[in-house]
Structure formats: C-alpha cells, structure tokens
C-alpha positions as CSV (number, residue, x, y, z in Angstrom):
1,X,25.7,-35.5,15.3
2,X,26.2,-32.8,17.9
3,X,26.7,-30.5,15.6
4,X,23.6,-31.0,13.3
5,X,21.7,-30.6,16.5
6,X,23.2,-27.4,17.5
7,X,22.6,-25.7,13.9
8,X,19.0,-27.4,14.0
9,X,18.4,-26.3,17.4
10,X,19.9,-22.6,16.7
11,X,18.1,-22.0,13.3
12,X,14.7,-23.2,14.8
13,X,15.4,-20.6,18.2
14,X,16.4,-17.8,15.3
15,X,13.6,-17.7,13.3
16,X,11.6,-16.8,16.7
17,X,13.5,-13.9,16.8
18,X,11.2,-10.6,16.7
19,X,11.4,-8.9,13.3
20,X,11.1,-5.5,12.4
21,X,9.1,-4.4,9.1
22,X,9.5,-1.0,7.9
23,X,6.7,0.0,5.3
24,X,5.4,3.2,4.1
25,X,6.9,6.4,2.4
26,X,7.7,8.5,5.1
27,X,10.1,11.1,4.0
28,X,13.4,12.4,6.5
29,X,13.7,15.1,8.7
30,X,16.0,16.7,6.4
31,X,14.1,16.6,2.8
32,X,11.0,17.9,4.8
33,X,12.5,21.1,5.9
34,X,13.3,22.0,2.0
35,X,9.5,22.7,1.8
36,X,8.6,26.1,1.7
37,X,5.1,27.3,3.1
38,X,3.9,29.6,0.5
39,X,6.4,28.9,-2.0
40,X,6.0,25.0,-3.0
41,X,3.1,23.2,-5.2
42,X,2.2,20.0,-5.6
43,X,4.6,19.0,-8.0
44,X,7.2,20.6,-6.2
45,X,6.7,18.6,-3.3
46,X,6.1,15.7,-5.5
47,X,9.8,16.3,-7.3
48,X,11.2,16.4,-3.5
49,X,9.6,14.1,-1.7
50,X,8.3,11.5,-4.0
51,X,4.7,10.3,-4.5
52,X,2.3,10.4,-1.6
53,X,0.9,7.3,-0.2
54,X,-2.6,9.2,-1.0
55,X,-3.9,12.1,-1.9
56,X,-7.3,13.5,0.2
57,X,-10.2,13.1,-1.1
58,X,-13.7,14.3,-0.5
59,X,-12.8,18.2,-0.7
60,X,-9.4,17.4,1.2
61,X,-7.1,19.1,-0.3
62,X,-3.7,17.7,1.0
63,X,-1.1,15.1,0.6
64,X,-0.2,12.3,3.3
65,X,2.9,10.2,4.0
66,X,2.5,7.4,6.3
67,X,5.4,5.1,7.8
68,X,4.9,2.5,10.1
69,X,7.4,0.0,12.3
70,X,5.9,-3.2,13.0
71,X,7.6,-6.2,15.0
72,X,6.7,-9.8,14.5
73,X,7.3,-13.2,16.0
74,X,7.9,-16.2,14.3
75,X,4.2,-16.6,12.4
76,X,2.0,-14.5,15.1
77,X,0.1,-11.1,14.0
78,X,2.4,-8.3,13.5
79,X,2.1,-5.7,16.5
80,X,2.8,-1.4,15.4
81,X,5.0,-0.2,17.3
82,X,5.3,3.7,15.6
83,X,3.4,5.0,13.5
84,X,3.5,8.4,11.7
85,X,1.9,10.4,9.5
86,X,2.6,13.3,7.2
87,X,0.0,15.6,6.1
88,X,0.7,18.6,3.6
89,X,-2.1,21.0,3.2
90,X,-3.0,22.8,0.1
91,X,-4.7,26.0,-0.5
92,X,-7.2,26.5,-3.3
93,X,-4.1,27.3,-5.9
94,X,-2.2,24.1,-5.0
95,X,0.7,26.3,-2.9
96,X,1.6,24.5,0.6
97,X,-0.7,26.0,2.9
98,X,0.5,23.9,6.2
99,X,2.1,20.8,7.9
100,X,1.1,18.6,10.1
101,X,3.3,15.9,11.9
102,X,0.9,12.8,13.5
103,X,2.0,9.6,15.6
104,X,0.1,6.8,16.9
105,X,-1.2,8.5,20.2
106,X,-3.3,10.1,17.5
107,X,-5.1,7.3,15.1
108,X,-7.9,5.9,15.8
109,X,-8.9,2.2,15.4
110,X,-11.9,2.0,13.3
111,X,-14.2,-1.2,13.0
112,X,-14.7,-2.6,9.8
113,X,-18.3,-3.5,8.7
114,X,-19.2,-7.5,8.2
115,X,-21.5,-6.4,5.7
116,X,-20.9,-7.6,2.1
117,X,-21.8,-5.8,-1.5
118,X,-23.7,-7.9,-3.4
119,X,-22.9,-7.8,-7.3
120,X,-24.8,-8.8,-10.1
121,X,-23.7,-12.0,-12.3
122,X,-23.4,-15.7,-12.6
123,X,-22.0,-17.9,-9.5
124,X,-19.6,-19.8,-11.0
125,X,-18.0,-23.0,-9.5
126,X,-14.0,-23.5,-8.6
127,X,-14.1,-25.9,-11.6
128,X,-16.0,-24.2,-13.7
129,X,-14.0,-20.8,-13.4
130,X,-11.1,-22.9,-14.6
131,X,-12.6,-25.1,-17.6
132,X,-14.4,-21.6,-18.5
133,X,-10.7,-20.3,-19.7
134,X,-10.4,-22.8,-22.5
135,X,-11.0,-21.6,-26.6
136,X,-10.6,-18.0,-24.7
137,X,-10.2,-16.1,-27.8
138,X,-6.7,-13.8,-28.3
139,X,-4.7,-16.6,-26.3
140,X,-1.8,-16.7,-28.9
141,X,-4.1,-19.0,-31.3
142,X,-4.2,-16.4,-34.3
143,X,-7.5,-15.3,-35.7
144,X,-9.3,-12.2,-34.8
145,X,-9.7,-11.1,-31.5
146,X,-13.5,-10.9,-31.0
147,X,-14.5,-7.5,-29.4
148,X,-11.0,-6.1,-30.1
149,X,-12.0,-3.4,-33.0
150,X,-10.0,-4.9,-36.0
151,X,-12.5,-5.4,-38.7
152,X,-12.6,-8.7,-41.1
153,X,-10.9,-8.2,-44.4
C-alpha cells in the first residue's frame, strides 16, 4: 500500500515539473554562416535553410525565422523565456542583401483588438449545423455530384 502511495504521490509531484517547449524553425549557427551576402537567392536560402516561417509582406522583401523556448507548469499559461528571430533581406533581384539577428529585448507586445468582423449569412444553430449534414450530396452514396462539372449522360 506504501508503495502505491509513493508512485501516486511521485507521478502527481512530476507532472508539476516545469516543461520546456521548443517551437519555431530557427536554423543553427552553423547552416547560417553558409549564406553568402551577394551571392545567395531565395531558393538558395530556401534549399539551406528550409522554408521560412513567413515571408514579408506589404513591400517587405525578406524572409524570417522565428524560435521560441517556452516553460510551463503543470496546466498554467506558458511563460517565453527566449525568443529569436531571423530576418534575411532581399534586394530587388531576390540576391541576400542583409541579416539581421533579433531576441526578445527587441519585440514588442501588441494588443489585439476586441472588435469582431461581421460576415454575411444564415445563423445556424449547434443542432442545426449538424442535422444540416444529412443527404449531403458526394458522401459516398453514388449519383452525380451536384456542382461538380460532370454532365448527365
């Protein structure tokens, strides 16, 4: 009986243990300083160091690679505790133009807004979202497939 209370009492203590999450694609040290300024594009840079985790947007022409380290406790909020991002700037041609290195002395916390986009259609009910699914057409029940371009011999 001692026993069972040990392993109960250690497996209840463990899983308050603070965990560290890894997420991102932050590349190494090492398969960064391959890059060559001048030299690489940006499917170069994509062959080397994989897909970015975005691409800029808005007349930003560069690719960035974030990686965070998070620790959590048991079911509370997950706290960062490094953060880093790597930005690759492109010139007008696509060649790497420059790199930047960022941490999380740098970011910013941004509010987001409570306001909500309204969209045109039907409010539907729980049960009615679920009872609309039946005699769905094209659910394995042969026939045509209305609105799928075959035409009726």
């Amino acid at each position: 009986m001692r026993k069972i209370v040990l392993i109960l009492l250690f497996s209840i203590l463990s899983s308050c243990v603070t965990k560290k999450i890894v997420n991102g694609n932050l590349p190494e040290a090492d398969t960064i300083s391959i890059l060559k300024i001048g030299k690489d594009d940006k499917k170069s840079v994509r062959n080397i160091l994989g897909e970015p985790s975005f691409a800029g947007s808005l007349g930003d022409n560069s690719y960035y690679y974030i990686g965070t380290l998070k620790s959590k406790v048991a079911f509370m909020k997950s706290k960062i505790e490094e953060q880093y991002i790597l930005e690759l700037k492109f010139n007008k041609k696509n060649k790497l133009k420059d790199i930047f290195f960022y941490d999380k002395s740098l970011s910013t916390n941004v509010a987001m807004s409570s306001l909500e986009t309204k969209s045109d259609g039907a409010k539907q009910s729980f049960l009615m979202q679920i009872i609309g699914n039946f005699g769905v057409p094209g659910m394995k029940r042969g026939g045509p497939i209305l609105g799928s371009g075959k035409a009726d011999d």
